[in-house]
Residue frames relative to the residue before (quaternion, step in Angstrom):
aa qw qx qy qz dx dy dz
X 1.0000 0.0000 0.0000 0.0000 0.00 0.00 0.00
X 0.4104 -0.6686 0.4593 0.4166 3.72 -0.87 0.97
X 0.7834 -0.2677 0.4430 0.3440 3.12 -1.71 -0.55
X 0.6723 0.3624 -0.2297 0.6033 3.62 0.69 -1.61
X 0.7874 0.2299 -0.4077 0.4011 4.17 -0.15 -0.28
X 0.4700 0.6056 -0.5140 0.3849 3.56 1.03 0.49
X 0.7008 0.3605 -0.2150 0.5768 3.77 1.38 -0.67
X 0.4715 0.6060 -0.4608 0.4451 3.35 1.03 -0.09
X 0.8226 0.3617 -0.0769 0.4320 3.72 0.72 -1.09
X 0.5492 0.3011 -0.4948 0.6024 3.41 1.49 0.06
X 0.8620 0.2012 -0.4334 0.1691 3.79 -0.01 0.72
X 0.4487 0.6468 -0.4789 0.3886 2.72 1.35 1.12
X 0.4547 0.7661 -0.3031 0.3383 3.44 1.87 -0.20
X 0.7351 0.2655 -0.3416 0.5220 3.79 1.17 -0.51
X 0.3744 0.6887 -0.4690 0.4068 3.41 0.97 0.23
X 0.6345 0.5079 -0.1849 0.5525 3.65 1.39 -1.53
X 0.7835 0.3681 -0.2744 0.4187 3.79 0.79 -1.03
X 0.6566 0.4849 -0.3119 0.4862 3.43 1.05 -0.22
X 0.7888 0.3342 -0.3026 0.4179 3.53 0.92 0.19
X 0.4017 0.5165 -0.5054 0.5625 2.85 1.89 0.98
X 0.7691 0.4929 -0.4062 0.0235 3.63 0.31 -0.22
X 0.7970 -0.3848 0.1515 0.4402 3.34 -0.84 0.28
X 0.3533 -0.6768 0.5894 0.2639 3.94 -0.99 0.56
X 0.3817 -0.7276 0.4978 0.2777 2.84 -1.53 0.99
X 0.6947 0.5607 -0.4077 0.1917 3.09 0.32 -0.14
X 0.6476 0.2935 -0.2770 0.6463 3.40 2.12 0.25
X 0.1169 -0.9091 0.3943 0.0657 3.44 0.46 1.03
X 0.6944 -0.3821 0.2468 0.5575 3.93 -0.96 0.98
X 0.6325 -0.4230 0.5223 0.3850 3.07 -2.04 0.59
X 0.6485 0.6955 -0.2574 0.1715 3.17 0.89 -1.58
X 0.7097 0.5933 -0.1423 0.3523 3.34 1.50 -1.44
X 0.7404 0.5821 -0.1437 0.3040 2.55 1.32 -1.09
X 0.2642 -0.8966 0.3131 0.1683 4.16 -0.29 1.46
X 0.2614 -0.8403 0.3610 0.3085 3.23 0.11 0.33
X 0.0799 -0.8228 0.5256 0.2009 3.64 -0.46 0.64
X 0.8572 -0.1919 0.1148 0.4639 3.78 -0.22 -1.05
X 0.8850 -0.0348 0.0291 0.4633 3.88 -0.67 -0.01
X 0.7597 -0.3030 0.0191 0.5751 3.35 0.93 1.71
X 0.6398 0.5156 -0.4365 0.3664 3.58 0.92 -0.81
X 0.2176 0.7000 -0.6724 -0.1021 4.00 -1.33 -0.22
X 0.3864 -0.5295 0.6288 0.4182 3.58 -1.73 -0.64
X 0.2450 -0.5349 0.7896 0.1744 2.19 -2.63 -0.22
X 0.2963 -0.8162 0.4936 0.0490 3.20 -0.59 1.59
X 0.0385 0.8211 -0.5695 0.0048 3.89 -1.03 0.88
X 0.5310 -0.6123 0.4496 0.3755 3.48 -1.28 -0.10
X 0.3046 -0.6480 0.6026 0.3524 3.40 -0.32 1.03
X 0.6876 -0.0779 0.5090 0.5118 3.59 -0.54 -1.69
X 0.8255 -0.3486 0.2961 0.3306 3.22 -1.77 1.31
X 0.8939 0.2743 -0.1610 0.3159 3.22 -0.24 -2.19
X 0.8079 0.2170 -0.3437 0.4267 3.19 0.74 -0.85
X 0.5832 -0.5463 0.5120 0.3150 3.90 0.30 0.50
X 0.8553 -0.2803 0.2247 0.3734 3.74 -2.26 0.43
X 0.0607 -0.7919 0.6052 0.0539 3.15 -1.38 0.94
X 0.1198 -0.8830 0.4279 0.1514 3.75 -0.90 0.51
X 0.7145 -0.4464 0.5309 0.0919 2.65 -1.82 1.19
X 0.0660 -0.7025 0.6994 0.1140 3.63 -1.15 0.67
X 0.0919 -0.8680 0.4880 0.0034 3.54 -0.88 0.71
X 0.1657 -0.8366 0.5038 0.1375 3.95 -0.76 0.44
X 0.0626 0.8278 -0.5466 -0.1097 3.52 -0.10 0.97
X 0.0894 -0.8344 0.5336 0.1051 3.61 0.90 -1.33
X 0.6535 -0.4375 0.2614 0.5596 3.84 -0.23 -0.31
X 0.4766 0.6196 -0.4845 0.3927 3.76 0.88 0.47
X 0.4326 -0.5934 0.5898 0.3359 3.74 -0.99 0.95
X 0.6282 0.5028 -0.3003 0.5122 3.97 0.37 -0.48
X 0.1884 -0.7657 0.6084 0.0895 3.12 -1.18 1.61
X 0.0088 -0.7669 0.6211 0.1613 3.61 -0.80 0.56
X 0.6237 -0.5932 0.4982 0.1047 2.57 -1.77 1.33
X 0.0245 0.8251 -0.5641 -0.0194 4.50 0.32 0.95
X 0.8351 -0.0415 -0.0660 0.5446 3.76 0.47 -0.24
X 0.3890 -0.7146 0.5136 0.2725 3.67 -0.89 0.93
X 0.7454 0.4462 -0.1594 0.4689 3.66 0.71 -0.86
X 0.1806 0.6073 -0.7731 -0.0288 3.83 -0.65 0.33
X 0.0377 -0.7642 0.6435 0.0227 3.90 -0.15 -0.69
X 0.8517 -0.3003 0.2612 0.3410 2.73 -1.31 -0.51
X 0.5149 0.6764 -0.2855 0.4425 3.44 1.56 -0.17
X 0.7083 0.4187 -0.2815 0.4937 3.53 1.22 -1.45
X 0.4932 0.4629 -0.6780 0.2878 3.28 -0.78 1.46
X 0.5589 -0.5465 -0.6206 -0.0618 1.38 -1.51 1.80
X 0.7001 -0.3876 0.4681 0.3748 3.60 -1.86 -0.48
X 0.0072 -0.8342 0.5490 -0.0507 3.86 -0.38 0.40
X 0.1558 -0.7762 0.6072 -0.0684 3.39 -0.19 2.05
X 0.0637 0.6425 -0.7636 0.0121 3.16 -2.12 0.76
X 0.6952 0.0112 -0.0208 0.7185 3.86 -0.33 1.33
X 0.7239 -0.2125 0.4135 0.5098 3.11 -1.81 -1.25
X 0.6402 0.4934 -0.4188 0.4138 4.17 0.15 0.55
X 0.4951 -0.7054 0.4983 -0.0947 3.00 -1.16 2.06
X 0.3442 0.7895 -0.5070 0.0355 3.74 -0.54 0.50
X 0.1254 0.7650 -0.5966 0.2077 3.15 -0.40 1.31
X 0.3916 -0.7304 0.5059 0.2391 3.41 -1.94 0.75
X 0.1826 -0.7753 0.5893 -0.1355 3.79 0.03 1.72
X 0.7380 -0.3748 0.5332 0.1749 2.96 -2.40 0.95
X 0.1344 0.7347 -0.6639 -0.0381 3.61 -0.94 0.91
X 0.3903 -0.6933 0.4729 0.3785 3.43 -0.89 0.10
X 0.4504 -0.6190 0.5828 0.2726 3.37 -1.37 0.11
X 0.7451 -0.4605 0.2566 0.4084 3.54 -1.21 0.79
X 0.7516 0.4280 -0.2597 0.4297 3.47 1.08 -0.08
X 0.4930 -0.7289 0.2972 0.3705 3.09 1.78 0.39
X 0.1260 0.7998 -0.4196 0.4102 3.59 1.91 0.88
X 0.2410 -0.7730 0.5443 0.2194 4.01 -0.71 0.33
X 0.5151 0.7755 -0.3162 0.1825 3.52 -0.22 -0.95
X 0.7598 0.3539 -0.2831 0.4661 3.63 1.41 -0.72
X 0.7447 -0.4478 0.4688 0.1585 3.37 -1.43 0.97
X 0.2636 0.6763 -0.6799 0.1040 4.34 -0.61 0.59
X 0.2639 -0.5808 0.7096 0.2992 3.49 -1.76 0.61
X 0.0544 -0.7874 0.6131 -0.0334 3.09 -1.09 1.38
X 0.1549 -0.8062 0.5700 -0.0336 3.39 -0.57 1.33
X 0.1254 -0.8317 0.5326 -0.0946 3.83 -0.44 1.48
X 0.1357 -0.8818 0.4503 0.0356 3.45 -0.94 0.72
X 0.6372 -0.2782 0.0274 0.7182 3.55 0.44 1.12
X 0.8952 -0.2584 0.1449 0.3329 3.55 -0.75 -0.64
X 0.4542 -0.8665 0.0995 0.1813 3.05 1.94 1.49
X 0.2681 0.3380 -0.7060 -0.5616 2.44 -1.05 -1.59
X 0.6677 -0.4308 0.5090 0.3309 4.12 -1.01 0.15
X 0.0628 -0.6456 0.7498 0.1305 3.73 -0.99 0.85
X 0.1915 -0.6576 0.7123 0.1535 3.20 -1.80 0.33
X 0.1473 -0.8854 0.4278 -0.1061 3.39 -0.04 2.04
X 0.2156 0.8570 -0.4393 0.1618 3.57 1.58 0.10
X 0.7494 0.3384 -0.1901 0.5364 3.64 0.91 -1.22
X 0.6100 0.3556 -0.6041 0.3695 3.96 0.46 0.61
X 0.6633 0.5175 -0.4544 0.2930 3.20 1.32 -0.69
X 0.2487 0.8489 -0.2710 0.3796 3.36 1.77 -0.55
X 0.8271 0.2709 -0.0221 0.4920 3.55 0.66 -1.49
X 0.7316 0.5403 -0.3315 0.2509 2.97 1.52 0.47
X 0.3061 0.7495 -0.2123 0.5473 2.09 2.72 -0.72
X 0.7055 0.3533 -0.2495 0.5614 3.90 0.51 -1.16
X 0.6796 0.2743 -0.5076 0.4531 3.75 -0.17 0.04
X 0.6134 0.5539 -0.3424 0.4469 3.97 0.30 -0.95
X 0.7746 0.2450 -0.1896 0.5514 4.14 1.12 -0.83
X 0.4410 -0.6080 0.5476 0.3687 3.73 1.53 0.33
X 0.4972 0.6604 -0.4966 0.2647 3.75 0.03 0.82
X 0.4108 -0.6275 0.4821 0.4529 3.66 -0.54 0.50
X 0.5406 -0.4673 0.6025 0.3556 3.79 -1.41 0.94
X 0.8455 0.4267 -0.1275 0.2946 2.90 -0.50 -1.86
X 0.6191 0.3252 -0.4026 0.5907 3.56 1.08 0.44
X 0.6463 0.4481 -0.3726 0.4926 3.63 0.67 -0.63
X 0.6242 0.4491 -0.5223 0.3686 3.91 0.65 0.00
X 0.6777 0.5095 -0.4213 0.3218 3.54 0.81 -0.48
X 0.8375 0.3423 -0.1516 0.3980 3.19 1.10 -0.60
X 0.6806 0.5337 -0.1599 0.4758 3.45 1.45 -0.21
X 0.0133 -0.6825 0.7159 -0.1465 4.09 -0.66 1.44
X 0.4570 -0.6502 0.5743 0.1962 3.17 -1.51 0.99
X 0.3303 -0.7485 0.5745 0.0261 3.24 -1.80 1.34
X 0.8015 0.0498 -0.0447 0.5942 3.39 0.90 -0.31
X 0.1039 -0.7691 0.5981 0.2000 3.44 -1.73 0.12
X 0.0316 0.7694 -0.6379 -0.0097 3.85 -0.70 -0.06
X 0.2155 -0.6316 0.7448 0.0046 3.17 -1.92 0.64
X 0.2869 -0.6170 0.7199 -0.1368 3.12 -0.92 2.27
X 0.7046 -0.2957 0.4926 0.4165 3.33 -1.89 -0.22
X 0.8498 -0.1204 0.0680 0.5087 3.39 -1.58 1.04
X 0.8219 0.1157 -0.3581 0.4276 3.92 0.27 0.77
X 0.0700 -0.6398 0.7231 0.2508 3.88 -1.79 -0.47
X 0.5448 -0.5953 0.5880 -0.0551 2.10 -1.91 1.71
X 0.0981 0.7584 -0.6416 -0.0595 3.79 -1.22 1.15
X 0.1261 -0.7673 0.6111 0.1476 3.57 -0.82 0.77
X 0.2862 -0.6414 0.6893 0.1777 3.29 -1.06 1.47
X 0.3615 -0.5638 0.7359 0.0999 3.56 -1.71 0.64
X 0.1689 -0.8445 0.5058 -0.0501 3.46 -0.62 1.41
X 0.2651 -0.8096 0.5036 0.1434 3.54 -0.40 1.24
X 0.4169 -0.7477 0.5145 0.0494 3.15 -0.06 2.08
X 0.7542 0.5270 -0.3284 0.2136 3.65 0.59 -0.65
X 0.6658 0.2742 -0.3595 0.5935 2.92 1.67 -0.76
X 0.8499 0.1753 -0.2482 0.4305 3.96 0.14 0.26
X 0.1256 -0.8507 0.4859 0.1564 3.63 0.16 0.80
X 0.4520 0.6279 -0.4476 0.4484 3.96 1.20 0.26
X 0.7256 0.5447 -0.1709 0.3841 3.52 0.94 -1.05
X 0.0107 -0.8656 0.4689 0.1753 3.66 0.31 0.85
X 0.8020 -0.2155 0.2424 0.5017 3.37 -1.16 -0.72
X 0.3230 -0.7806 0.5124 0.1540 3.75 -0.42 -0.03
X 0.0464 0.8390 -0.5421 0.0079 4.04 -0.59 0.36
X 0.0889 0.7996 -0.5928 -0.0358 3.65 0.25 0.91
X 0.2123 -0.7575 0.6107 0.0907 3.31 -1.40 1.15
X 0.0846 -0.8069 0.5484 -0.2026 3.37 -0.52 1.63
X 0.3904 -0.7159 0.5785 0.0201 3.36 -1.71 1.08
X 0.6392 -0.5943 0.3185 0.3699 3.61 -0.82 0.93
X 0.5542 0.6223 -0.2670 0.4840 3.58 1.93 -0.88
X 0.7276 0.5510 -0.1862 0.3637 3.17 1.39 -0.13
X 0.3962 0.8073 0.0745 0.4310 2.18 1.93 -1.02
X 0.6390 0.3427 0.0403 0.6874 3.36 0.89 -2.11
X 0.7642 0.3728 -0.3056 0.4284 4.09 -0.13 -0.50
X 0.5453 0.2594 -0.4433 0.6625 3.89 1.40 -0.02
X 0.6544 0.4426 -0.4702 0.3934 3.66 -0.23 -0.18
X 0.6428 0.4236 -0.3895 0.5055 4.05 1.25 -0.23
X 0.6803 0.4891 -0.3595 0.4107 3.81 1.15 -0.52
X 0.7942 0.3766 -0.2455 0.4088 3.54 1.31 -0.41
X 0.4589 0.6496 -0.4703 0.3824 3.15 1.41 1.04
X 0.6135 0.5506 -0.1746 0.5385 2.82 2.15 -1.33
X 0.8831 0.0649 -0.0812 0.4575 3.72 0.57 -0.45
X 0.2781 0.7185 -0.4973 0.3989 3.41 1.38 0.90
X 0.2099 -0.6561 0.6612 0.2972 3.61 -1.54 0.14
X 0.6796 -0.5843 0.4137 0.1603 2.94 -2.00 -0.03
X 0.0477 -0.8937 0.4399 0.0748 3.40 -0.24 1.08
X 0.4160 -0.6527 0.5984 0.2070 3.01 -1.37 -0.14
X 0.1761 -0.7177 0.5970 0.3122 4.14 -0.36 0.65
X 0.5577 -0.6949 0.3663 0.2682 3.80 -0.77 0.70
X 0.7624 0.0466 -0.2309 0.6028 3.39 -0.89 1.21
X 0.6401 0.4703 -0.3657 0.4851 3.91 0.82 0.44
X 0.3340 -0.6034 0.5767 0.4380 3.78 -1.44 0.03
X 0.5746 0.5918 -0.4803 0.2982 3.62 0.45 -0.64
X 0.2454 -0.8136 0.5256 0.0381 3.36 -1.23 1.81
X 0.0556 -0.8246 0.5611 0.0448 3.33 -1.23 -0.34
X 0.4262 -0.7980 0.4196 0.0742 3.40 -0.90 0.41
X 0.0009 0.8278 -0.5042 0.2459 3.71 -0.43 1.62
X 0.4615 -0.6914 0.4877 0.2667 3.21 -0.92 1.45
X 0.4019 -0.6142 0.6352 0.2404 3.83 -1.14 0.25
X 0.1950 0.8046 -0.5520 0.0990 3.63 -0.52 1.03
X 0.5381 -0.7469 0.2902 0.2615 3.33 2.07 1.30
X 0.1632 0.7213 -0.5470 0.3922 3.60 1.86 1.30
């Protein structure tokens, strides 16, 4: 082999490995974790400090993984499954593509995702006699759990900017569940999760 097709082919060689590699947006069989009724993750390094982030994923009996929520973080504990529907409390970003806040995100097989925090929101405030419309400005959910015949959300109340408004706990039922997930297909808008394609749907209550 001459000289010139000896350098010809050592740089045409990562050109060949890099367009073999995998896409992210359908990620190895290998990565991918199953958890409960079709749903699983795919786990990655965010970045040094803040360590491994997950992926939510829908496979079900489809060879195609879809990507349903980009963020579980530190929020998704735990996940709560019924059939092929996904509820869990997960990392959203803020308009600046900022982590840190708290959504109840309910998914169906391969969704698009609702973000249902503010009906459950209004139940928490009627059930604790609280004004909604003050508790939306100041209230995001901190935790979730599943008791006998109900789940439990506790909004965390930011005492600083309203100190009347306590914490919140709305105790809800999978029947509930399913009948906000039928009003916010019908009268939800379309979102976008920032700096991501993966959409979802959310009522507008001008929060």
């Amino acid at each position: 082999m001459s000289i010139k097709k000896f350098i010809s082919s050592f740089f045409l060689l990562p050109i060949i490995l890099s367009s073999c590699s995998p896409s992210e947006s359908s990620p190895p069989k290998s990565t991918f974790s199953p958890l409960q009724n079709g749903f699983g993750v795919v786990v990655q390094a965010i970045g040094i400090d803040s360590g491994p982030g997950a992926k939510l994923y829908y496979k079900g009996t489809n060879v195609i993984i879809t990507l349903v929520w980009p963020y579980i973080g530190t929020h998704g504990y735990p996940i709560l499954y019924t059939n092929n529907i996904a509820l869990l409390l997960a990392d959203k970003p803020d308009s600046h593509g900022y982590l840190g806040n708290g959504a109840l995100i309910v998914i169906q097989g391969t969704g698009p995702a609702m973000d249902i925090s503010d009906e459950v929101l209004k139940i928490a405030a009627e059930q604790n006699h609280v004004d909604f419309d003050r508790a939306l400005k100041v209230c995001e959910p901190l935790r979730l759990n599943q008791v006998t015949n109900a789940l439990k959300v506790l909004f965390y109340s930011k005492k600083y900017m309203d100190s009347t408004i306590p914490d919140l706990e709305a105790q809800i039922t999978w029947e509930q569940v399913f009948a906000i997930m039928e009003d916010v297909k019908k009268t939800g808008e379309t979102n976008k999760v920032v700096n991501t394609d993966v959409r979802y749907l959310q009522k507008d209550y001008g929060n």
